[in-house]
C-alpha positions as CSV (number, residue, x, y, z in Angstrom):
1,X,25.0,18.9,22.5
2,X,26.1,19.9,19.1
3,X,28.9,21.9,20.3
4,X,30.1,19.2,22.7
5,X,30.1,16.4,19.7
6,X,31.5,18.9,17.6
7,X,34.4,19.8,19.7
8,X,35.0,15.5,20.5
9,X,35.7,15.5,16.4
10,X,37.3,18.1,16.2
11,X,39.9,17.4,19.0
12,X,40.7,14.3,16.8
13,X,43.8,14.2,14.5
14,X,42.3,15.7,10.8
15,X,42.9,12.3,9.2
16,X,40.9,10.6,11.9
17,X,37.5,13.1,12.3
18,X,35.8,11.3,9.6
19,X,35.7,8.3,12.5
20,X,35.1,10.5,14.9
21,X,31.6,11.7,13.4
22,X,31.1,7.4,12.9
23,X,32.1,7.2,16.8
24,X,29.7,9.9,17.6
25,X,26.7,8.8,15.0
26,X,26.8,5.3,16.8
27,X,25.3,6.9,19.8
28,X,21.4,6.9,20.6
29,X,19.7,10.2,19.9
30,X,23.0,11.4,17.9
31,X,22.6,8.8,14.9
32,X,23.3,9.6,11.5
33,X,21.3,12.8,11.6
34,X,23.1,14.7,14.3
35,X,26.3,13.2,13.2
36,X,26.0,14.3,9.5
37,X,25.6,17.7,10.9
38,X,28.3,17.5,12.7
39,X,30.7,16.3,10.4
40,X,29.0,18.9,7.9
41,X,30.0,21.5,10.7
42,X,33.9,20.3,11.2
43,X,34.5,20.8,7.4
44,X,34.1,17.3,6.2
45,X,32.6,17.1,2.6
46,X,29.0,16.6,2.8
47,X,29.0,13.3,1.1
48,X,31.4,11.9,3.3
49,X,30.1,13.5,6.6
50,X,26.5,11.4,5.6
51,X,28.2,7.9,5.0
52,X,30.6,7.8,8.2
53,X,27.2,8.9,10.1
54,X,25.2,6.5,8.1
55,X,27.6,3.9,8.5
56,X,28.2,4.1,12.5
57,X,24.3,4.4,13.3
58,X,24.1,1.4,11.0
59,X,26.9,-0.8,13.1
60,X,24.8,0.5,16.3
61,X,21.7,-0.4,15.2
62,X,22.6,-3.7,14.1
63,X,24.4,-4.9,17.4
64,X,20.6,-3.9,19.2
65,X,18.9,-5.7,16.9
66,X,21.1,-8.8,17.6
67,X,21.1,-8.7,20.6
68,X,17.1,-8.1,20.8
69,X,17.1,-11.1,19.0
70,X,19.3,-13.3,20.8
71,X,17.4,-12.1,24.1
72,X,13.9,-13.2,22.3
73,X,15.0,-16.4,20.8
74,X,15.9,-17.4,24.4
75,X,12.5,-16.2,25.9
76,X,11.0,-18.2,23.6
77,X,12.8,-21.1,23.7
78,X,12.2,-21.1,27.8
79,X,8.6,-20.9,27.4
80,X,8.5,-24.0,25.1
81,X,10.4,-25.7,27.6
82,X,8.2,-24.5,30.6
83,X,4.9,-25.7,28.3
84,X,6.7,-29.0,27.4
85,X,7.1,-29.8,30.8
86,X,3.8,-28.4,32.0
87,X,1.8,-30.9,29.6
88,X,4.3,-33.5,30.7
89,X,3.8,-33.0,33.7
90,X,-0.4,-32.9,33.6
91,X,-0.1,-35.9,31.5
92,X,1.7,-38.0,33.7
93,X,-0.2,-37.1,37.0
94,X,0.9,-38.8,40.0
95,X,3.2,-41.5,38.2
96,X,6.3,-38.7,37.7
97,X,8.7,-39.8,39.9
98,X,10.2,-37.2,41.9
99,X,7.2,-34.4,40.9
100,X,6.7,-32.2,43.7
101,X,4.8,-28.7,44.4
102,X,6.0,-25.8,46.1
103,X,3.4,-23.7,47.6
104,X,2.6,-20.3,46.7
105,X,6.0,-19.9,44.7
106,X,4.0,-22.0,41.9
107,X,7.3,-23.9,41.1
108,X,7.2,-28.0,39.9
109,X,10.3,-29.9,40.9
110,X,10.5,-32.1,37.0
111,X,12.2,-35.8,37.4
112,X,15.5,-34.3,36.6
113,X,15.7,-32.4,39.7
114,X,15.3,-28.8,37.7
115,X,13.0,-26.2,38.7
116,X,10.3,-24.8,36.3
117,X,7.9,-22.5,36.7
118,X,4.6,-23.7,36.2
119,X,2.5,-20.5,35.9
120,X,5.5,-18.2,33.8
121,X,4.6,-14.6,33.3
122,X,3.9,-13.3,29.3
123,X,6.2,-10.7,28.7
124,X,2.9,-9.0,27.4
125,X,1.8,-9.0,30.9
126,X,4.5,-7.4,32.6
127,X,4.0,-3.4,32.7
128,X,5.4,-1.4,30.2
129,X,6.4,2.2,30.6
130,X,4.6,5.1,28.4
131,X,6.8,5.2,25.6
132,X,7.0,1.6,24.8
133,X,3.4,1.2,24.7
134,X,2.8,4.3,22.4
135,X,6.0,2.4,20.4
136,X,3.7,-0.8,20.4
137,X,0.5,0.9,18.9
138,X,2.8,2.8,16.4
139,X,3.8,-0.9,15.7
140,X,0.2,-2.2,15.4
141,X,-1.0,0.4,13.6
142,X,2.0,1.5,11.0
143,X,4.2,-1.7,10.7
144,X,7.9,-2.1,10.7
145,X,7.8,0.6,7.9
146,X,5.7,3.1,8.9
147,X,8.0,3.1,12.7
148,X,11.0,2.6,10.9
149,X,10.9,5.7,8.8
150,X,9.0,8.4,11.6
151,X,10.0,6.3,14.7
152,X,12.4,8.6,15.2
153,X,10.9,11.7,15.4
154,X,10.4,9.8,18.7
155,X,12.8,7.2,20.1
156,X,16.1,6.4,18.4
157,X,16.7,4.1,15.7
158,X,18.8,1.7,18.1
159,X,15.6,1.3,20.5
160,X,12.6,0.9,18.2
161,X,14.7,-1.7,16.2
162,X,14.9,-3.6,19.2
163,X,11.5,-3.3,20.9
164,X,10.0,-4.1,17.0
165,X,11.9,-7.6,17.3
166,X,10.8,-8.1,20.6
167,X,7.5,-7.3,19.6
168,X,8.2,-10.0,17.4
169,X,8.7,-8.6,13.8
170,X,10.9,-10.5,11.6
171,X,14.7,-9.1,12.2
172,X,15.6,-8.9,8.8
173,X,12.6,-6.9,8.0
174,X,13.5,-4.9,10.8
175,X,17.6,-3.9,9.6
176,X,15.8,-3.3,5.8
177,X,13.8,-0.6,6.8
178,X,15.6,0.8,9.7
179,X,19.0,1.2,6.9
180,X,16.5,3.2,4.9
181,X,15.3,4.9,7.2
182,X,18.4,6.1,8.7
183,X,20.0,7.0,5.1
184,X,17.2,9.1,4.5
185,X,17.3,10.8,8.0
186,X,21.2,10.9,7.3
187,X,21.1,13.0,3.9
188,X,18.6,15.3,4.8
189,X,20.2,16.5,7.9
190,X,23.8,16.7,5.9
191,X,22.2,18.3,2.9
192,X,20.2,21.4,5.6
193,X,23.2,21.4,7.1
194,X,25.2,22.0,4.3
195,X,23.1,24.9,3.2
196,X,23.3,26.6,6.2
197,X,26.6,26.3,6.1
198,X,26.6,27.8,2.4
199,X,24.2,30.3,3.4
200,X,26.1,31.6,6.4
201,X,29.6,32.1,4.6
């Protein structure tokens, strides 16, 4: 994989490899520790190989937690809805006009002709796959800190940022930690790489 990225940057024009290693350090499981390596590798002085690869897993890493965001602000807006009505609904009884059940699908028709459902799944309920639950009880047991910094010895920066907001840590908690994290992951990958370089010559 190294060789591949490495050849991408190094197909570039000289003046634009520097954004080539940003380009490449934007990608899950490259980040800014594969990408400071790289642009370690392709000549690049080691200071500025570390900030382009910073600085693209950064941008990545802030569109997924963004958009994490957005997704779970909308979630929980629909549930408060769905409640709203629910209560409204049990409230009122038989006297809401136009209040109908639908069988088994468990759906209320509301007065204003919209469907809701009336029993709506917690996303806590549905099945999640292995990884995300080990991510969960890293969460519950280490905080956004403790998964920032070693989450990714296991999943990338981009994905734990995102599954820690939808577990429903504070986002800007979230981009604090997950910037250090990734500088630190960033300069020591660029500073090994640099001495191997210096040690191979």
């Amino acid at each position: 994989m190294i060789d591949a990225l490495q050849d991408f940057t190094t197909s570039l024009p000289s003046f634009l490899q520097w954004f080539g290693v940003m380009l490449i350090s934007a990608i899950p499981f490259v980040e800014s520790y594969f990408g400071s390596v790289v642009g370690v590798l392709i000549g690049l002085p080691t200071a500025l190989a570390i900030g382009v690869a910073v600085i693209g897993n950064v941008i990545s890493m802030l569109i997924f937690v963004m958009t994490a965001h957005g997704v779970r602000g909308k979630v929980v807006a629909g549930k408060a809805v769905r409640s709203k009505v629910s209560s409204t609904g049990a409230r009122g009884g038989s006297g809401v006009s136009g209040s109908a059940t639908h069988g088994s699908a468990g759906v209320h028709q509301a007065a204003s002709g919209v469907a809701v459902d009336a029993a709506p799944v917690e996303t806590d309920e549905l099945a999640e796959s292995p990884r995300r639950e080990k991510l969960r009880r890293m969460f519950d047991k280490y905080g956004v800190a403790g998964v920032s910094l070693i989450g990714q010895t296991f999943l990338p920066s981009q994905i734990t940022s995102a599954a820690m907001v939808s577990f429903g840590a504070n986002r800007n908690t979230v981009i604090f930690w997950q910037i250090i994290s990734i500088v630190l992951w960033g300069v020591v990958f660029g500073v090994l790489a640099t001495l191997g370089v210096s040690l191979s010559r």
